[in-house]
N, C-alpha and C positions, 0 to 999 in steps of 0.2 A: 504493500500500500504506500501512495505518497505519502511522505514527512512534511511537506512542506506547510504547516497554516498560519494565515495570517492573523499578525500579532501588530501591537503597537511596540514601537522600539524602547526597552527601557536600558539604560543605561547601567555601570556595575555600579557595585554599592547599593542598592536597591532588591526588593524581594523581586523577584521576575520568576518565570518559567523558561524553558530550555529555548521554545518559538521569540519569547522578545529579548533574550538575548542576542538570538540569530539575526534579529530583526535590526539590533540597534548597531551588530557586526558589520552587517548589508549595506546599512548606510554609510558607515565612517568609510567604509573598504573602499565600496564605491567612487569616493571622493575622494580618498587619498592614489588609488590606483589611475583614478584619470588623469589626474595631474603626473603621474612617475608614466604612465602608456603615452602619451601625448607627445613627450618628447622623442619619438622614430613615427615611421610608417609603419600600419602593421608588416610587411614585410621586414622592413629593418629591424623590427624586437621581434620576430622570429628568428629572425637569421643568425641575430647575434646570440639568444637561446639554444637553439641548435649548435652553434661553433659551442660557446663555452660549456653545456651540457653534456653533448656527447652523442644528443640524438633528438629529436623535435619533437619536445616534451610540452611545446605550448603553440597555438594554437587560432588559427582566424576568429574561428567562435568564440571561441576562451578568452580571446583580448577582447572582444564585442561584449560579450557577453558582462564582463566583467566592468568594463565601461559604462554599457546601461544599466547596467544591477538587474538584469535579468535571468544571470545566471546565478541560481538559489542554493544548487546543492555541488558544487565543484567535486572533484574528486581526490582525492588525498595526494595523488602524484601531483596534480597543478599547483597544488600551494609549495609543496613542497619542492618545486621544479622553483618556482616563482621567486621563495624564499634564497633557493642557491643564486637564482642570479641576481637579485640583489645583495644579496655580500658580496659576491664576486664583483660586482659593479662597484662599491663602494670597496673594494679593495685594492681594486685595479687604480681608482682614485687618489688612492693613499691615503684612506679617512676608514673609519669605523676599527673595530677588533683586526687581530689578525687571526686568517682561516687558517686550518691546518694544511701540509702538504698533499693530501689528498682530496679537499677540496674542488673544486671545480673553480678553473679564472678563468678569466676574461680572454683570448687571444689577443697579441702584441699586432694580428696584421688584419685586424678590424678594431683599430684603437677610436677610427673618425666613427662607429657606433658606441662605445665607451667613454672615450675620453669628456673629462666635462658635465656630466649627465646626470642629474641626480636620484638619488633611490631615497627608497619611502622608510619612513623613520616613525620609530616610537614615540611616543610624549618625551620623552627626555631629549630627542635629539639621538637615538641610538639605530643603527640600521635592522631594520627585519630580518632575522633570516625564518627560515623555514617555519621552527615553533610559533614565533610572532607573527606570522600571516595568516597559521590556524587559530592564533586567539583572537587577532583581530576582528578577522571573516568573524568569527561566530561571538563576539561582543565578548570576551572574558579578559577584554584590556582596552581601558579607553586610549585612542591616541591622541586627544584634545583638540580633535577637527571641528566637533559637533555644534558648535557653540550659536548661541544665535545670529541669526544673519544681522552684521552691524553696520556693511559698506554702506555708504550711501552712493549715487551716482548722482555728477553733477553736469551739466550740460555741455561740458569741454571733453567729457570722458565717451559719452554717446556716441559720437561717430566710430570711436575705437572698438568699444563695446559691441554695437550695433553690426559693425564689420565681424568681428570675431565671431559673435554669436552666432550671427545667420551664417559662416560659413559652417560652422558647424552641424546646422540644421540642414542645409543642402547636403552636407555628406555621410549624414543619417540618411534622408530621403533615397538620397541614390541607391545608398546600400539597398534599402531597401527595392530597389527597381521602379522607384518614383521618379516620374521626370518631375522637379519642383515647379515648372513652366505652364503646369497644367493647372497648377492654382492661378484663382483669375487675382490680378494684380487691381488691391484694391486702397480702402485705408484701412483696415483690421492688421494689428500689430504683428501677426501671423506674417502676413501677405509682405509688409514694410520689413520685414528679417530677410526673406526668403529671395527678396530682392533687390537688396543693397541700399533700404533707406535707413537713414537714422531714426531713431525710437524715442518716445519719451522717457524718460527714467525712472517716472512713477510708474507709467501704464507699466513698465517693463517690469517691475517687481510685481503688481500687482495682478498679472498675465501669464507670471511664470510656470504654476500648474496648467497652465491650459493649453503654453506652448510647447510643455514637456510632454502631454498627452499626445497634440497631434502630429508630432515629430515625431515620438517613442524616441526620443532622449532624457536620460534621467534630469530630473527637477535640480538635484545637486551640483550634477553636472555642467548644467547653463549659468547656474550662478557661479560656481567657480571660476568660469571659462569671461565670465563678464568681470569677476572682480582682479583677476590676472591683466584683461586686457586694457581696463580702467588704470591698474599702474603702471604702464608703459609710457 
């Protein structure tokens, strides 16, 4: 039978069930993994997986999936795939612990996917590995992402915003075998993303569940990708 029910997210330190733990996992994961995937193509954080793994332990779906948080129940080799390369990533950096000789690193002749790159960190500032991507995933460690949304956007930041964001929504869309062209170009905040206009800032908070439904881009996800592109 599936595992999967939905739960509202509760946070540790709190009495919960095994589901809103998973739930409040789901969320921080989600948002910390779009931010550390965003930095290659999916091909290129395959490829560099594959080199330094050993063998193609992760995944077109898997990076997707894991982007829009719709992948619920991973399987124990992806995190644990996921976990090794980021140490390996942050080792190759010359930052975090050091791994042992049997470890898995980075290759020296795919450094321009390594070099520079950052990997996803605990609250403290400490690199994932493997154990810390299944506590994450399943909420048995906060990584202090969750907090409430504080950015504000201000009307110098929108054009950048508005850029970012909708390009991201077009290439959800595609994925999905949407041509975006086929939405009629109107004034619905929707239609203004998907087309290259600037948005307002308020509608744009205020919009946000609605543009994350009709994209199937996580909620999370758009607001991080706006408050990144707001500090530019």
């Amino acid at each position: 039978m599936p595992t999967a029910v939905a739960a509202e997210p509760v946070a540790p330190g709190q009495p919960r069930t095994p589901s809103q733990s998973v739930a409040f996992g789901r969320q921080q994961w989600t948002r910390v993994w779009g931010r550390f995937a965003r930095q290659w193509s999916q091909p290129g954080l395959m490829k560099l997986a594959a080199a330094t793994l050993g063998e193609a332990a992760l995944h077109s779906s898997q990076i997707h999936g894991f982007t829009t948080g719709k992948l619920r129940d991973p399987a124990p080799k992806v995190l644990l795939a996921i976990g090794q390369l980021n140490m390996a990533i942050a080792e190759a950096n010359s930052e975090g612990p050091a791994i042992d000789e049997h470890h898995p690193r980075c290759p020296g002749t795919l450094a321009e996917l390594w070099q520079h790159k950052n990997y996803m960190k605990d609250a403290d500032g400490n690199p994932l590995d493997a154990i810390g991507c299944f506590e994450a995933f399943t909420g048995q460690i906060d990584l202090g992402v969750m907090g409430v949304r504080g950015a504000s956007f201000n009307p110098e930041s929108m054009p950048a915003v508005s850029k970012a964001v909708g390009k991201l929504v077009r290439f959800e869309l595609m994925r999905q075998g949407i041509d975006f062209t086929d939405y009629p170009s109107n004034d619905s905040l929707f239609s203004q993303l998907i087309y290259g206009k600037t948005v307002d800032s308020i509608a744009f908070i205020d919009e946000l569940p609605a543009i994350a439904e009709q994209s199937g881009v996580d909620e999370e996800l758009l607001y991080d990708t706006a408050v990144e592109a707001a500090r530019i």
